[in-house]
C-alpha positions in Angstrom: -4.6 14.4 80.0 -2.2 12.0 78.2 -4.2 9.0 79.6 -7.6 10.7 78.3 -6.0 11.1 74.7 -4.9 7.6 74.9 -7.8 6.5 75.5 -9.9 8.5 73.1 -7.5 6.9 70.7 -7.7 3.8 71.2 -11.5 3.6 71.2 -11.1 5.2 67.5 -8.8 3.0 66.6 -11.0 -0.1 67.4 -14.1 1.4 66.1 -13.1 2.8 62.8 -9.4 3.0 62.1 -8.0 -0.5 62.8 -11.8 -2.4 62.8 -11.3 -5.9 63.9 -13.6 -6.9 61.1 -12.8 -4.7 58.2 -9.2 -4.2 58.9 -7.7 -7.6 60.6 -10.1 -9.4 58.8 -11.6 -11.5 62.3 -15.0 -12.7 62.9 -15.7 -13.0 59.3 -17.8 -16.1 59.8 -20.6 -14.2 62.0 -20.0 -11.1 59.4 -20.8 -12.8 56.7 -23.5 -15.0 58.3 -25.8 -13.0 60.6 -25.7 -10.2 58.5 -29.2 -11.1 56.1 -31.1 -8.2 58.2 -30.8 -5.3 60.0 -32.5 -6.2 63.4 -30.1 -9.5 63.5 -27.2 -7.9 62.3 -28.3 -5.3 65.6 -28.7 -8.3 68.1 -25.6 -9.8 67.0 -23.7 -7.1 67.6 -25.3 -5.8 70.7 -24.5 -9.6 72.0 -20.3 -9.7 70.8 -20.2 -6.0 71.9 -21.2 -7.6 75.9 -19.3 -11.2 75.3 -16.4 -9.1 73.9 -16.3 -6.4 76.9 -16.5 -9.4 79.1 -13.9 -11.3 78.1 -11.3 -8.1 78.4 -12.0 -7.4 81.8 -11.4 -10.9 82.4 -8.4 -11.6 80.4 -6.6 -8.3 82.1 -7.5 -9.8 85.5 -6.5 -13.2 84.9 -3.6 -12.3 82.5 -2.5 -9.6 85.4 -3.1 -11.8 88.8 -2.1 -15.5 87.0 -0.4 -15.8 83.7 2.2 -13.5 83.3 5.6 -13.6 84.6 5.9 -12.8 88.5 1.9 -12.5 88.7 1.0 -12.4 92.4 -1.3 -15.2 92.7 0.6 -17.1 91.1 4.1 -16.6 92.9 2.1 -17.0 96.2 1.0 -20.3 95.2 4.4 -21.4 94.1 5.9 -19.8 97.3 4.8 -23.0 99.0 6.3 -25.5 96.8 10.1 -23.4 95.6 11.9 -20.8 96.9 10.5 -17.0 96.8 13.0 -16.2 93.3 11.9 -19.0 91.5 8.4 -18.2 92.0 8.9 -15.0 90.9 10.0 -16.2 87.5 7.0 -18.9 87.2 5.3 -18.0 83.8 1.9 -19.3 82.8 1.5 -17.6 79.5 1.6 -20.7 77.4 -1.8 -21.2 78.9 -3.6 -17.9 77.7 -5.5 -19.6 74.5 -6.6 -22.3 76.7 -7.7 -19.6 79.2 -8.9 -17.3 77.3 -11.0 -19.7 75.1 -12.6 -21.2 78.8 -13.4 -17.5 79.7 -15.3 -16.9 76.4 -17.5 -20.2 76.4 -18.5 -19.1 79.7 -19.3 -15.9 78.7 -21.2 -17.0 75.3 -23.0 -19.2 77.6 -24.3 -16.9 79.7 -25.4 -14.6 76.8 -27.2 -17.4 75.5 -29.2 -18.4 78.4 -30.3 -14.5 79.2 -31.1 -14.2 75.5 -33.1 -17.5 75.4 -35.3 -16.5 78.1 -35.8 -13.0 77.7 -35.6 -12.2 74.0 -36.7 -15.9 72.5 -37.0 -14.4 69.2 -33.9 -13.1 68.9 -32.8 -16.2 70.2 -34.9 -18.3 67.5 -33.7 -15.7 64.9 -29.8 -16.6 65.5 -30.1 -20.0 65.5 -26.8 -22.0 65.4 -24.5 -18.4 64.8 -25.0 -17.7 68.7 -23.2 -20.7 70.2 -20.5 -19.5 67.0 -19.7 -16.6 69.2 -17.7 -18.8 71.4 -15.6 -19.8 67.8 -15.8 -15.9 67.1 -12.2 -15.0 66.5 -12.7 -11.4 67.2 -13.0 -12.2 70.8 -9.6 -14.0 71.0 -7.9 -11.8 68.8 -9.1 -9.0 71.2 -8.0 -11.3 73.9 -4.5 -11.7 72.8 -3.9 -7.7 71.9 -4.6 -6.8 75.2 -2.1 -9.8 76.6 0.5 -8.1 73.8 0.3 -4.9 75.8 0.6 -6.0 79.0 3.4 -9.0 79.0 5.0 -8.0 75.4 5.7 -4.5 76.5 9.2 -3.5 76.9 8.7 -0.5 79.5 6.5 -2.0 82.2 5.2 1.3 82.8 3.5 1.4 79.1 1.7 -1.5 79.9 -2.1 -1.6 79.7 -4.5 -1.0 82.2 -7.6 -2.7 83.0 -9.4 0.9 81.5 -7.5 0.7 78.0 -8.2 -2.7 78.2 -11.9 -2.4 78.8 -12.1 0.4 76.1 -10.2 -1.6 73.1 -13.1 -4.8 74.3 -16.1 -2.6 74.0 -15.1 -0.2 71.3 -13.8 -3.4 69.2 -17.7 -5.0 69.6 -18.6 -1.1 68.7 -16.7 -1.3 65.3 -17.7 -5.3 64.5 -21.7 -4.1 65.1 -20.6 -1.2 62.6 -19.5 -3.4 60.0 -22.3 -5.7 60.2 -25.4 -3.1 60.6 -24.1 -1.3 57.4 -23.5 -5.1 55.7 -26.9 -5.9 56.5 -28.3 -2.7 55.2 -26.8 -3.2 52.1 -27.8 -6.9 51.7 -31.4 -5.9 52.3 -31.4 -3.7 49.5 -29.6 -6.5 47.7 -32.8 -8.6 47.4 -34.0 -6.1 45.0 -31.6 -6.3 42.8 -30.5 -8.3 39.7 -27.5 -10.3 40.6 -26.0 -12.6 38.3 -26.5 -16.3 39.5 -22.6 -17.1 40.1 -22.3 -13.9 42.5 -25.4 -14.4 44.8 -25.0 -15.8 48.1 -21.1 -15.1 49.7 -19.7 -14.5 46.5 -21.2 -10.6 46.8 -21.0 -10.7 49.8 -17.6 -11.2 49.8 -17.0 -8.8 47.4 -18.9 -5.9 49.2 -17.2 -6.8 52.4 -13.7 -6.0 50.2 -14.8 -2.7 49.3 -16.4 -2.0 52.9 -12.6 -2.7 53.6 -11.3 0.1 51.0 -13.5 2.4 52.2 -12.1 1.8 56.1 -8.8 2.3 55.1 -9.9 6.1 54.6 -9.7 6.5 58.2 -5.8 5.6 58.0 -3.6 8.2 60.1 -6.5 9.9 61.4 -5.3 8.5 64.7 -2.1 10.3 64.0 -4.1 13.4 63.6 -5.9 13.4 66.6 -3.4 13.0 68.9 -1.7 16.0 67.3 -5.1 18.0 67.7 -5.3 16.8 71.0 -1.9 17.9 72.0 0.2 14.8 72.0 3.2 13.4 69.9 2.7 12.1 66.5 
């Protein structure tokens, strides 16, 4: 049950509470960007949400089997060169941007090629801000929380599992195509409006992405709440 409640918490969390956009302020670039219309905003989304998901599963596995202190791939591999205790100390995590970078431009690159032949509108429609997914710091930041929780934990038994992992990559995508759709909505309706020459352009959209922000941080300690409801510890 505690697992469950975790969780359910943590795909809140990403979503709403503690939105990677609207909250850590990360992939602003494709938020302010790609956010002109609905159906974009939609597609863009949709296409972080599966580059994002992607990239967890594979920086758990890689994080898990390679990089972190005493991973088992790695200390079979350096069995062969040192003795069995110094390979259990060999640690690789100084390599995890590099890593994690590689495993997004391969991802962002497969996107692109299914969305190309299958959806060339869509494709036409992005232009250059598809390829920016790769540079979409969301992704990384995503990335390096889920490294946080499984080398930077003191208790190795709190440490993250490839589930939590997968939930925080999918639900984070979930909360950016939030924040985008209801950017775009309100841009559209922006067109009909009389904004002064100095604010049109990022200028209001900056500004309405600071107030999207206030209104997010009414969802703070609602986490707290939950897990109370749900029978946990505060």
């Amino acid at each position: 049950m505690g697992y469950l409640v975790d969780i359910f918490l943590i795909a809140v969390g990403a979503a709403l509470i503690n939105n990677f956009v609207l909250y850590y302020f990360v992939g602003i670039c494709p938020f302010i960007g790609v956010s002109r219309r609905v159906d974009m905003a939609l597609g863009m989304g949709g296409a972080v949400t599966f580059v994002i998901s992607i990239a967890a599963f594979l920086s758990w596995t890689l994080t898990t089997l390679v990089l972190m202190p005493g991973a088992p791939v790695t200390r079979w591999v350096a069995g062969f060169f040192m003795s069995a205790d110094r390979a259990a100390t060999v640690d690789l995590t100084i390599l995890t941007y590099i890593v994690y970078i590689f495993v997004i431009a391969s991802s962002v690159q497969f996107v692109e090629m299914y969305v190309r032949k299958f959806y060339p509108q869509l494709y036409k429609s992005f232009g250059v801000f598809l390829p920016l997914i790769t540079t979409n710091c969301a992704i990384l930041f995503a990335c390096l929380v889920i490294m946080s929780h499984v080398v930077g934990v003191d208790n190795p038994a709190e440490a993250w599992g490839l589930g939590k992992s997968l939930v925080l990559g999918f639900f984070g995508g979930v909360g950016f195509t939030i924040a985008i759709v209801i950017m775009a909505g309100i841009r559209e309706d922006l067109d009909l409006c009389d904004i002064p020459e100095s604010f049109k352009g990022a200028a209001i959209t900056l500004i309405i992405g600071g107030i999207l922000a206030m209104a997010f941080m009414g969802f703070t300690g609602v986490d707290s709440g939950l897990r109370v409801a749900l029978g946990g510890t505060p």
